[in-house]
Structures are given as structure tokens and as C-alpha cells.
NUKELO-704003 format. One record per residue: x negated, z negated, y negated of N, C-alpha, C in turn. Coordinates in nm, 2 decimals. Atoms other than C-alpha are relative to their C-alpha. Last residue first. Example, Ala and Ser with C-alpha at 12.3 -4.5 7.8 and 13.67 -1.06 7.14 Angstrom:
BEGIN
r n.X 0.09 | n.Z 0.00 | n.Y 0.11 | ca.X -1.37 | ca.Z -0.71 | ca.Y 0.11 | c.X 0.08 | c.Z -0.08 | c.Y -0.11
r n.X -0.09 | n.Z 0.00 | n.Y 0.12 | ca.X -1.23 | ca.Z -0.78 | ca.Y 0.45 | c.X -0.09 | c.Z 0.00 | c.Y -0.12
END
This chain:
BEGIN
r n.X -0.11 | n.Z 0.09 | n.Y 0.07 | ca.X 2.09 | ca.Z -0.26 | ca.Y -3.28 | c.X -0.01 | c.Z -0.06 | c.Y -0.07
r n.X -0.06 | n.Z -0.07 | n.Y 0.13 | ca.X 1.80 | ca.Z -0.02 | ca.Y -3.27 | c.X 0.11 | c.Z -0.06 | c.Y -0.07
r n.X 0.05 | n.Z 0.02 | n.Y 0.11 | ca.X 1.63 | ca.Z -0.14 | ca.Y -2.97 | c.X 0.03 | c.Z 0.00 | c.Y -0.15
r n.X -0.10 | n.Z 0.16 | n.Y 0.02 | ca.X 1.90 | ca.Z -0.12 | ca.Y -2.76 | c.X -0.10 | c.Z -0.06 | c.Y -0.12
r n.X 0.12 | n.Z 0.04 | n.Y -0.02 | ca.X 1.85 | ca.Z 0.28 | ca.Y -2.81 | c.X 0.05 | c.Z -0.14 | c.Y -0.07
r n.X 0.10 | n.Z 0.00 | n.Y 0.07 | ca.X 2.18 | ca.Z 0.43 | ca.Y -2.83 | c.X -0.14 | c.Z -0.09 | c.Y 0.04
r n.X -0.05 | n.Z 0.08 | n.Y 0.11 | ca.X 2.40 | ca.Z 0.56 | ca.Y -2.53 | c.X -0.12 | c.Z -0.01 | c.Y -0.11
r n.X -0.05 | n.Z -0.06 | n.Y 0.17 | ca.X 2.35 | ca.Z 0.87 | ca.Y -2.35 | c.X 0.02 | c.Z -0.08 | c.Y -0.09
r n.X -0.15 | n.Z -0.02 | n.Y 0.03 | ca.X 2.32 | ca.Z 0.70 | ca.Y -2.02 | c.X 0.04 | c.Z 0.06 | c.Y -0.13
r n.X -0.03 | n.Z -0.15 | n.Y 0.12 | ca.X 1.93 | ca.Z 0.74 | ca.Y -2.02 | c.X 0.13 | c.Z -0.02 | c.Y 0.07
r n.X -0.06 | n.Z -0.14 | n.Y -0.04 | ca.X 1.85 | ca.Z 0.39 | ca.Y -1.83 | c.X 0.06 | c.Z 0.10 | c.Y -0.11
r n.X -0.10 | n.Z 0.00 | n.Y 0.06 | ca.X 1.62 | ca.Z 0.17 | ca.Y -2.03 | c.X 0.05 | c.Z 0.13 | c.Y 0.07
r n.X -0.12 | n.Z -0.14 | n.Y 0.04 | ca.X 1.28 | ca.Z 0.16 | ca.Y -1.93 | c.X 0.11 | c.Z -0.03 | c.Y 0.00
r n.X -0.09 | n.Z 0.00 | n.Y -0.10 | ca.X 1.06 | ca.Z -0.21 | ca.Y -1.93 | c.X 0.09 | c.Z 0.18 | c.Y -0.08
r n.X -0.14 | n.Z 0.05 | n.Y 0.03 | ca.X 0.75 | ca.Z -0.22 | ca.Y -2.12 | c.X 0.12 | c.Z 0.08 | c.Y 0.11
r n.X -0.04 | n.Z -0.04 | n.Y 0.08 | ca.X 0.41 | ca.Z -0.14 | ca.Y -1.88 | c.X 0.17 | c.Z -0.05 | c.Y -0.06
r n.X -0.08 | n.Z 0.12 | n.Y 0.09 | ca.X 0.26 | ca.Z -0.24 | ca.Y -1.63 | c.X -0.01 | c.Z 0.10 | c.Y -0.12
r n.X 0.08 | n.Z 0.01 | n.Y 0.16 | ca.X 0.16 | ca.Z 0.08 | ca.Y -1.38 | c.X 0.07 | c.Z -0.08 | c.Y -0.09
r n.X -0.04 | n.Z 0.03 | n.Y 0.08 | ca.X 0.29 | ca.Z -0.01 | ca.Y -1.02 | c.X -0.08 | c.Z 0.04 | c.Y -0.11
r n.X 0.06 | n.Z -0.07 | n.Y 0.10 | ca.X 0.20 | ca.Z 0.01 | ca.Y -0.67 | c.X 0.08 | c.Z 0.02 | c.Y -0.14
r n.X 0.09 | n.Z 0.09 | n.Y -0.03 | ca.X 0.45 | ca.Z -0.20 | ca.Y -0.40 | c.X -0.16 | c.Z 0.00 | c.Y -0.11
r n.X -0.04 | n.Z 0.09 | n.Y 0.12 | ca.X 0.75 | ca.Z 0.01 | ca.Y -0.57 | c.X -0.15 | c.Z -0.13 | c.Y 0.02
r n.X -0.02 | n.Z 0.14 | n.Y 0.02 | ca.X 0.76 | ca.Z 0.14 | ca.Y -0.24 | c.X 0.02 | c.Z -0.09 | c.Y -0.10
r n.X -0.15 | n.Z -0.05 | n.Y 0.00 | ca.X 0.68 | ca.Z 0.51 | ca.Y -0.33 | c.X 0.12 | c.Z -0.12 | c.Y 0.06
r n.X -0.07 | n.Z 0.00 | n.Y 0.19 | ca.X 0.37 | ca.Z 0.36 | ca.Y -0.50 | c.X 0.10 | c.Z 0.03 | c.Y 0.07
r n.X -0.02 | n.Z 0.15 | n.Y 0.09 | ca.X 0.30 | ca.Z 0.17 | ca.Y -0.12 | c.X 0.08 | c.Z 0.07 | c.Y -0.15
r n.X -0.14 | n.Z 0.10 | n.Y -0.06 | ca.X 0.37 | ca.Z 0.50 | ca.Y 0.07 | c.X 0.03 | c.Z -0.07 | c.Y -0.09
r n.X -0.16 | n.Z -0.10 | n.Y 0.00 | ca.X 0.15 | ca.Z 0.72 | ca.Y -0.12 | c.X 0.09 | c.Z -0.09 | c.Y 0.03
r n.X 0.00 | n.Z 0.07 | n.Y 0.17 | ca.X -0.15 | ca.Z 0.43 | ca.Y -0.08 | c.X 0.12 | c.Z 0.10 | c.Y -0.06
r n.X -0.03 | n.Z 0.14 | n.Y 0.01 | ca.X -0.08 | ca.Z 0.46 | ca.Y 0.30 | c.X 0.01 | c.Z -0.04 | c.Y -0.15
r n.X -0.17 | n.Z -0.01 | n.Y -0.06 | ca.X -0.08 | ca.Z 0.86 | ca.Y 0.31 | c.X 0.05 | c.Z -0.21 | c.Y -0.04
r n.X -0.08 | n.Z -0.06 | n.Y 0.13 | ca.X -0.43 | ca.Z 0.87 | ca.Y 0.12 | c.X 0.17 | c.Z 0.00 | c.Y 0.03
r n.X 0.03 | n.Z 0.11 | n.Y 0.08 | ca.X -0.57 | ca.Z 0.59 | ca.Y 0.40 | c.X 0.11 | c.Z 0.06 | c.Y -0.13
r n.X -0.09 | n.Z 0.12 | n.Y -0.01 | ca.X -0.42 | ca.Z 0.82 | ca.Y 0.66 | c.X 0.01 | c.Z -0.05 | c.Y -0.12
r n.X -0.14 | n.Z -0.01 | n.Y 0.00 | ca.X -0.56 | ca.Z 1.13 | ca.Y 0.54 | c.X 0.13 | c.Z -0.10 | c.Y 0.03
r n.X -0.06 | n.Z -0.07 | n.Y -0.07 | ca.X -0.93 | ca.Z 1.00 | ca.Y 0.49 | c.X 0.15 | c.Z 0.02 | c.Y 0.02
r n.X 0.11 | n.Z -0.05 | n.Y -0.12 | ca.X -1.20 | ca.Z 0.83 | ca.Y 0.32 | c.X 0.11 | c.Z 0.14 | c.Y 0.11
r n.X 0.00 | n.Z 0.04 | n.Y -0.15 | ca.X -1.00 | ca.Z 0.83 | ca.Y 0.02 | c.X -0.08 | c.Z 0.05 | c.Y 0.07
r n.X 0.13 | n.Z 0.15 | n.Y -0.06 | ca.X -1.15 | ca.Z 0.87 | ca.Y -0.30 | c.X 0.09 | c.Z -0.05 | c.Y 0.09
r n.X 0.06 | n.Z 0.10 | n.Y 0.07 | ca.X -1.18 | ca.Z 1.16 | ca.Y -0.19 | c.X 0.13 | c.Z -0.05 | c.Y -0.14
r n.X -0.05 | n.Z 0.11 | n.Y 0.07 | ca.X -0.94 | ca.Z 1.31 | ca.Y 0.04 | c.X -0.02 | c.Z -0.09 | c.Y -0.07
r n.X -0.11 | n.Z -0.06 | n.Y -0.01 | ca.X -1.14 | ca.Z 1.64 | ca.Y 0.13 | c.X 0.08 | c.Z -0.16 | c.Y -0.10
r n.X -0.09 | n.Z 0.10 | n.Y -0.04 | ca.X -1.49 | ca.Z 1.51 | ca.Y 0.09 | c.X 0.14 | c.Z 0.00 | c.Y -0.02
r n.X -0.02 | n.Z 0.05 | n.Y -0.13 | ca.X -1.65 | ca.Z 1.82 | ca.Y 0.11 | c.X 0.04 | c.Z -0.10 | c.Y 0.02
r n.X -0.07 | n.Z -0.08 | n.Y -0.05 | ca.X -1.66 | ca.Z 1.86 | ca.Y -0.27 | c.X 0.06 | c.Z 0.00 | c.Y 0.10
r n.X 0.05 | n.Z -0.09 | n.Y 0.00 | ca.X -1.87 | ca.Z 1.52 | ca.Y -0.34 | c.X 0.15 | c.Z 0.12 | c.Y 0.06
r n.X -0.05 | n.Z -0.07 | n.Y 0.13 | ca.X -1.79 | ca.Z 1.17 | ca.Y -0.44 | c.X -0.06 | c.Z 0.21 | c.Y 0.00
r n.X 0.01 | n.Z -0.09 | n.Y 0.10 | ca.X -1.90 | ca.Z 1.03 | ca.Y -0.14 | c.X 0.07 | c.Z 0.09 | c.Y -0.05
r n.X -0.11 | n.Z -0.17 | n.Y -0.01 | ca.X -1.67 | ca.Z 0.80 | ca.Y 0.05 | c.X -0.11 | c.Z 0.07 | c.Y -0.10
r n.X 0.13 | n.Z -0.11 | n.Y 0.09 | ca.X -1.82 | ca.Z 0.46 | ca.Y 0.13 | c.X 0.07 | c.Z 0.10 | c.Y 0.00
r n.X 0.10 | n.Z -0.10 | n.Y -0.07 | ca.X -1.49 | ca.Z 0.27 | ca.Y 0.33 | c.X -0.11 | c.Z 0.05 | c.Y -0.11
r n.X 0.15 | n.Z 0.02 | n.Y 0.10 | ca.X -1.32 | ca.Z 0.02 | ca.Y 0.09 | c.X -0.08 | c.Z 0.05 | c.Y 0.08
r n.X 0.06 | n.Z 0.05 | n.Y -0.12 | ca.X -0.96 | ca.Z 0.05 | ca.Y 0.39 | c.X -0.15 | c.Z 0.00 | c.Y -0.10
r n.X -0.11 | n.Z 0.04 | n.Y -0.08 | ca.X -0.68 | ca.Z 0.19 | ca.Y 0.06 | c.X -0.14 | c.Z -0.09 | c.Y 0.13
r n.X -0.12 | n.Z 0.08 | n.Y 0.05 | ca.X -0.89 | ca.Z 0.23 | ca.Y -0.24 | c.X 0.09 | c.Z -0.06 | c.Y 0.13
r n.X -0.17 | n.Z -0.05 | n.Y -0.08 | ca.X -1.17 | ca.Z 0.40 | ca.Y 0.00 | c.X 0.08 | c.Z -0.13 | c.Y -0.09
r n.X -0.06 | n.Z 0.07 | n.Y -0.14 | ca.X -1.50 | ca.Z 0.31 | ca.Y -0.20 | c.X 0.16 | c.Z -0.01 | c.Y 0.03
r n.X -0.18 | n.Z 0.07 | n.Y 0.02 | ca.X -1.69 | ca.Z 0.55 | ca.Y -0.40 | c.X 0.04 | c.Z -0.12 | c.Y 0.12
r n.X -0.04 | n.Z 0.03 | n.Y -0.14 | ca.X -2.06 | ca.Z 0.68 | ca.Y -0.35 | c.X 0.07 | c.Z -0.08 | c.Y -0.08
r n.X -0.09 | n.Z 0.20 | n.Y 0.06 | ca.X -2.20 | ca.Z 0.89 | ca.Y -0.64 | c.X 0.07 | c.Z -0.02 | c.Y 0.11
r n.X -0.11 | n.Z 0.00 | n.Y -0.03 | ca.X -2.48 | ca.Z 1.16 | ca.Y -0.49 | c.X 0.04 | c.Z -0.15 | c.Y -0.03
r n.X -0.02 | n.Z 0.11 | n.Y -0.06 | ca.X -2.83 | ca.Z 1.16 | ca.Y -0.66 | c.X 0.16 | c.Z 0.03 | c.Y 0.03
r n.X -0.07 | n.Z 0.04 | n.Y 0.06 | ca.X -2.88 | ca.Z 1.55 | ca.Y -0.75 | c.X 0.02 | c.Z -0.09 | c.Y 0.07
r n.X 0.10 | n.Z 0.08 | n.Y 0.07 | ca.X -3.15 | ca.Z 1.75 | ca.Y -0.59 | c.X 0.09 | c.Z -0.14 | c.Y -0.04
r n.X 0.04 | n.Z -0.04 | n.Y 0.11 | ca.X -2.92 | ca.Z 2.05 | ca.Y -0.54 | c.X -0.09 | c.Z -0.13 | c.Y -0.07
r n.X 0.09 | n.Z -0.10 | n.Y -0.02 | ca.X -2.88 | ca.Z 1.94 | ca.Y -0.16 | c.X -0.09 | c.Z 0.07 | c.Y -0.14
r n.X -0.08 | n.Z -0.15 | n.Y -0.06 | ca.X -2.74 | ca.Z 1.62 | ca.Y -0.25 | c.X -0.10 | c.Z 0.14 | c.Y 0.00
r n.X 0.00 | n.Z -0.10 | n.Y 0.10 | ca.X -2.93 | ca.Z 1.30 | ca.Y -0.26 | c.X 0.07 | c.Z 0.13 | c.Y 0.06
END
């Protein structure tokens, strides 16, 4: 519990599944720590992280291929 009484919520490190409370003082929650937050950084700027979704269409000014 936290000092205001209050059950503390306990997370697990996305990058190394460490326990991380979910509290103020946990600087790189929900990482356990600056590595872990630097390694999952890496990966999306790798392309290795991803949100699915329809494919983008580069902005060259032309029309939407959709539309043809």
C-alpha cells in the first residue's frame, strides 16, 4: 500500500517484465528503468514496433489512388 492508504498498481517492464509500480517516483514507468525505455525507443525507430493499420500513400501532390 501506499502511504495515503491506497493499494498500489504494479506493472510489468514492456521491455525486461520487471514489477514497476505505477506510482510518481517511478521515473520511467512502465519501464523499470532508462535502459529498458531507451531499448523500446530503439525498436519503434527500427521499424521492429508497429501500429497495424492501412497502408500510407506517399504525399507527392498527386490524387488519392483511391479515387480512380
Amino acid at each position: 500500500m501506499s502511504p495515503a492508504g491506497k493499494p498500489v498498481h504494479i506493472v510489468s517492464c514492456p521491455t525486461c517484465k520487471r514489477s514497476v509500480p505505477w506510482v510518481p517516483e517511478s521515473r520511467y514507468r512502465p519501464f523499470c528503468s532508462e535502459r529498458c525505455q531507451l531499448i523500446d525507443l530503439g525498436a519503434w525507430a527500427d521499424g521492429r514496433h508497429a501500429i497495424p493499420g492501412d497502408p500510407q500513400w506517399a504525399d507527392d501532390g498527386g490524387d488519392d489512388p483511391d479515387s480512380r
